[in-house]
N, C-alpha and C positions, 0 to 999 in steps of 0.2 A: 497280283498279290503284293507285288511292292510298293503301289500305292497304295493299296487297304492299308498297308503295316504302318507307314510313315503316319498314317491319320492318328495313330496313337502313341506318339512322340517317343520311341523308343530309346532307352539311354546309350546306348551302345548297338554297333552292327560289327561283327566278325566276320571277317572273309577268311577262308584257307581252300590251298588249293592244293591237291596231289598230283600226281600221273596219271590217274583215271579217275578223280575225283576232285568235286567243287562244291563246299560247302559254306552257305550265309545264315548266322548264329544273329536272331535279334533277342537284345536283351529289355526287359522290362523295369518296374520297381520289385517285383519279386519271383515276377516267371521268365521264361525264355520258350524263344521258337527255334529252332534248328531245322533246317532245309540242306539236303544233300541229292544234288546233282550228279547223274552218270552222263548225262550232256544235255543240252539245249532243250529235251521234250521230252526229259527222262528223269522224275525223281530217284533214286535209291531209297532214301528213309527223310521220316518229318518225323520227330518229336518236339515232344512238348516239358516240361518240367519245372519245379520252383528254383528261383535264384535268388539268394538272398544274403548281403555281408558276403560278397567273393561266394560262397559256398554253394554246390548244387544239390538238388534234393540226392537220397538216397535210392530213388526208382526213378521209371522214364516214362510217359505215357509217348507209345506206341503209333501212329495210324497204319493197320494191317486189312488187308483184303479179309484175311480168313478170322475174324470176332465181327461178333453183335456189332453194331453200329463204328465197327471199323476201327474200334480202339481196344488196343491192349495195354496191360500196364508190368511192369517188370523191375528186378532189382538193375542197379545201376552197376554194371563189370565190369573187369580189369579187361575181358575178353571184347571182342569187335562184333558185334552180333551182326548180320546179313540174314539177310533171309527174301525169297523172292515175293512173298507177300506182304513185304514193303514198299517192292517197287511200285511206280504208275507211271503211266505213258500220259500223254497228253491225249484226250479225249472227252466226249461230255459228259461220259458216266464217272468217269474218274476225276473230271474235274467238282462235280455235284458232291461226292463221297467225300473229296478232301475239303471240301465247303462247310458240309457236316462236322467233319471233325475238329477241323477250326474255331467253330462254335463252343468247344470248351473252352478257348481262349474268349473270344469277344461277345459271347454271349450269356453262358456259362457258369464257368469258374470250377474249381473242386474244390476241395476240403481233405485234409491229410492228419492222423495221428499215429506221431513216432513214439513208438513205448521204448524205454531206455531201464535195463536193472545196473546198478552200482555206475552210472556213466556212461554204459555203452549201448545203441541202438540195439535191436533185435528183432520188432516188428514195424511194419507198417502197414497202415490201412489208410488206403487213399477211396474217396469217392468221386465217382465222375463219369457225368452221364448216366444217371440213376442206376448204376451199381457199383457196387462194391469190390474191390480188391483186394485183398491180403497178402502180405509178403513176408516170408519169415527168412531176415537179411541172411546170406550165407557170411563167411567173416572171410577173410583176407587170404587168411590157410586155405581153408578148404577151395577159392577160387585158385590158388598157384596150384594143390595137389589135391585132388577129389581125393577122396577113399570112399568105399563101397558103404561105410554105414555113419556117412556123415550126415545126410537127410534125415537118418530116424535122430542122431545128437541131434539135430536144430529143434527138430519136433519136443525131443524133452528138455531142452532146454528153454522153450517156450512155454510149456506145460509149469516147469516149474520158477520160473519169473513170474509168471502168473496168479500163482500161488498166494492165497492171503497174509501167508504170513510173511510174506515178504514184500508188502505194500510199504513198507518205509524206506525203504531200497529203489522202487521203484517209482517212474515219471511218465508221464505222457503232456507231449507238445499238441497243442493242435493248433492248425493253420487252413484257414479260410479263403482260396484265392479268389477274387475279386475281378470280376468279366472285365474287360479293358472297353474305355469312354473314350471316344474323339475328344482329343485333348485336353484330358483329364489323367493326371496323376494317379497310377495304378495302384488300388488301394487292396490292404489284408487284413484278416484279423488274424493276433495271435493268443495264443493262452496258454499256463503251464499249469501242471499240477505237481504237485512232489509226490503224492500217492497217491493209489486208484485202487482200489479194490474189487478184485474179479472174483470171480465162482471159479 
């Protein structure tokens, strides 16, 4: 894997090391790889996600034993997510899967639209790997303290950003990542709208 990566002249590589953990962060022009180590022949978790101007995207794309072709996608938390279907051992079927899912990066690519009302995100929808994802951001509060009926607030508060008549308030970015080239400059599209109008 770490020579595949270097063939596509990464701007940056991060190392950090724990007490039981080792992890190497390659940076691109607008994605990143993350690779986390439990030791020598043991991943814990790989994702994937946009990096662009210091800032990371607002979700993570996943590689998980338990989805469709091995990828999941998620909001980005304050919390540490683990989970044992992230792990993989060294092997040939695991190493095959993580091959696959690599393929969003150097093959690939996704596409992502952040809708924003008065400034502030709210949803996302990332595509990759011929489907589709949707994320409706939780906000800062409800990650420090859940309450029991903060999922239906997100819900209507997506319902109503949506709303036509508040297409002038509202924005959508979208962002196009670009499969990465032996040594070619990793390229994206971007585009903004100041208003969209939904059903």
């Amino acid at each position: 894997m770490e020579q595949k990566l270097n063939q596509f002249n990464p701007t940056d590589v991060e190392n950090r090391e724990t007490e039981y953990k080792f992890s190497r962060t390659y940076y691109f022009q607008t994605s990143y790889l993350k690779v986390e180590f439990l030791d020598s022949t043991t991943i814990n978790k790989v994702e994937l996600g946009t990096y662009k101007n210091g800032l990371f995207s607002d979700y993570i794309i996943l590689f998980t034993n338990s989805a469709p072709n091995c990828t999941k996608v998620e909001q980005r938390l304050f919390v540490i997510d683990d989970n044992e279907n992230y792990i993989l051992t060294y092997d040939k079927a695991n190493v095959e899967n993580l091959n696959g899912f690599l393929d969003n990066l150097f093959t690939k690519g996704w596409r992502e639209e952040a809708f924003s009302y008065k400034g502030f995100d709210y949803l996302v929808i990332v595509k990759v790997d011929n489907a589709t994802h949707r994320i409706e951001l939780k906000s800062g509060a409800e990650q420090d303290i859940p309450m029991p009926m903060d999922k239906l607030a997100r819900k209507m508060a997506v319902i109503w950003n949506n709303l036509k008549i508040n297409s002038a308030n509202r924005k959508i970015r979208k962002l196009e990542i670009k499969p990465l080239i032996k040594n070619v400059v990793q390229q994206c599209d971007i585009s903004n709208t100041k208003s969209l109008k939904m059903d």
